[in-house]
DOFI-193663 format. One record per residue (C-alpha): residue in three letters; y, x, z. Coordinates in steps of 0.5 Angstrom, whole numbers, plus 500, padded with zeros to 3 digits. Layout:
<r residuo="ALA" yy="Y" xx="X" zz="Z"/>
...
This chain:
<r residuo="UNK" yy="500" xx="500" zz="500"/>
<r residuo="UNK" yy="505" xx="506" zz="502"/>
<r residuo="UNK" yy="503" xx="509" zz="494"/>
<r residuo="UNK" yy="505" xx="502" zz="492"/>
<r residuo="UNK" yy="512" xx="501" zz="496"/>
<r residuo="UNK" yy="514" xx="509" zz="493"/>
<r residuo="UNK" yy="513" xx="506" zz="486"/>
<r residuo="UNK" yy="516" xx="499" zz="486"/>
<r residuo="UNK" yy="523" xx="504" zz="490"/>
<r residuo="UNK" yy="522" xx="509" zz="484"/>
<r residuo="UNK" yy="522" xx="504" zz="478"/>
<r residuo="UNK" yy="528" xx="500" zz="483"/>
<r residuo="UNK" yy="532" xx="506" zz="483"/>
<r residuo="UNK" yy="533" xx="506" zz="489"/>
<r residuo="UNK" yy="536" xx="512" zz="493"/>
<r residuo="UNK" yy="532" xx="512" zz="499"/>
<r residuo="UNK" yy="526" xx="510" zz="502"/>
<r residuo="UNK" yy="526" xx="511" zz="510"/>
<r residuo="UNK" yy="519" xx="510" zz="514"/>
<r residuo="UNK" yy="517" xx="511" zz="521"/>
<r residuo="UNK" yy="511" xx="514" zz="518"/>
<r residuo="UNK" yy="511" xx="522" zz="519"/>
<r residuo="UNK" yy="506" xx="523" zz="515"/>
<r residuo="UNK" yy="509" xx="520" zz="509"/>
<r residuo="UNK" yy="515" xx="523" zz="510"/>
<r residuo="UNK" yy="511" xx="531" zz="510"/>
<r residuo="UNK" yy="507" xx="529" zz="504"/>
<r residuo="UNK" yy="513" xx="528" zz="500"/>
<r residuo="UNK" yy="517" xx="534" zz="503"/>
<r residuo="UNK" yy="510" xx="538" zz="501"/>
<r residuo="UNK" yy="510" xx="533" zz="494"/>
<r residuo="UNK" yy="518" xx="534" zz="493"/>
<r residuo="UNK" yy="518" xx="534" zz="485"/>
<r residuo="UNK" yy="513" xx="530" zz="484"/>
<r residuo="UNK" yy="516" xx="524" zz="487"/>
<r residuo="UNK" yy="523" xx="521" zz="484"/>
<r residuo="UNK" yy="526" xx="517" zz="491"/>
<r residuo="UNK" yy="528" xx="521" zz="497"/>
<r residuo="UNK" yy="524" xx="519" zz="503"/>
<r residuo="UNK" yy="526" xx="520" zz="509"/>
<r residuo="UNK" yy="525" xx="518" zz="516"/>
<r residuo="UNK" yy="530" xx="513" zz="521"/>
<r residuo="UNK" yy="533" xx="518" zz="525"/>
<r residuo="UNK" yy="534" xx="523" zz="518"/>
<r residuo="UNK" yy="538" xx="517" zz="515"/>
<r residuo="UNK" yy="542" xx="515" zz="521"/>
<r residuo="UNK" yy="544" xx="522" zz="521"/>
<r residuo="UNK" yy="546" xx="523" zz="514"/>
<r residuo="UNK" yy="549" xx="515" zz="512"/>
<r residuo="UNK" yy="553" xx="513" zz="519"/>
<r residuo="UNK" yy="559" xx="518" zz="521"/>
């Protein structure tokens, strides 16, 4: 099911996609070429949008 979330973001053009499951996020960080949607965890988006 996260494989198809990924997709449907990628087609979407959608910026982020933000997960609470860290093992997304190191798969992603270790595939980061592969994978046209940034993911990343809440606190990483927080950190990064809200100023």
């Amino acid at each position: 099911m996260d494989a198809l979330h990924i997709a449907m973001a990628e087609k979407g053009g959608i910026d982020f996609f933000v997960t609470s499951d860290d093992r997304i996020v190191h798969h992603y960080k270790e595939n980061i070429q592969a994978i046209k949607v940034s993911i990343i965890n809440l606190l990483e988006f927080v950190l990064k949008e809200v100023k």
